[in-house]
N, C-alpha and C positions, 0 to 999 in steps of 0.2 A: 392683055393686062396680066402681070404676075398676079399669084395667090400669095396675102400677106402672111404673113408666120410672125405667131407668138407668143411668145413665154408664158404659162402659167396659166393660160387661159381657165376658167370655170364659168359653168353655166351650169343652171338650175333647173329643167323643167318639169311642169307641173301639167297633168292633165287629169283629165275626170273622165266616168264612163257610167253609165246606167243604164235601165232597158230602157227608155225615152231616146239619149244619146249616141246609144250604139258603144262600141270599143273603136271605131275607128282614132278617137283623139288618141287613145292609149298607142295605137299601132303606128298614127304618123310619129307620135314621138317616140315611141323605140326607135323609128328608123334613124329620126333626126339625132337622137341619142350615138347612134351607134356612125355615123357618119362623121359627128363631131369630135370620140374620139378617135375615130379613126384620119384624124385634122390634128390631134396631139390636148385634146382639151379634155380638161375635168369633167365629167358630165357627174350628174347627183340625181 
């Protein structure tokens, strides 16, 4: 299966972290951050 490509894409995400929760939400989304624009997308 091709990977689709497309224009303009942007994505938002939003995570949280405390001493209950840990930093791991912060860390999967940098990753997911940094992969997505590395896919050609707005990340915020």
């Amino acid at each position: 299966m091709g990977e689709a490509r497309h224009v303009n894409r942007q994505v938002v995400i939003r995570t949280d972290a405390s001493i209950q929760i840990g930093s791991g939400h912060v860390m999967r989304g940098l990753t997911l951050a940094d992969a997505l624009r590395e896919r050609g997308a707005a990340v915020r």
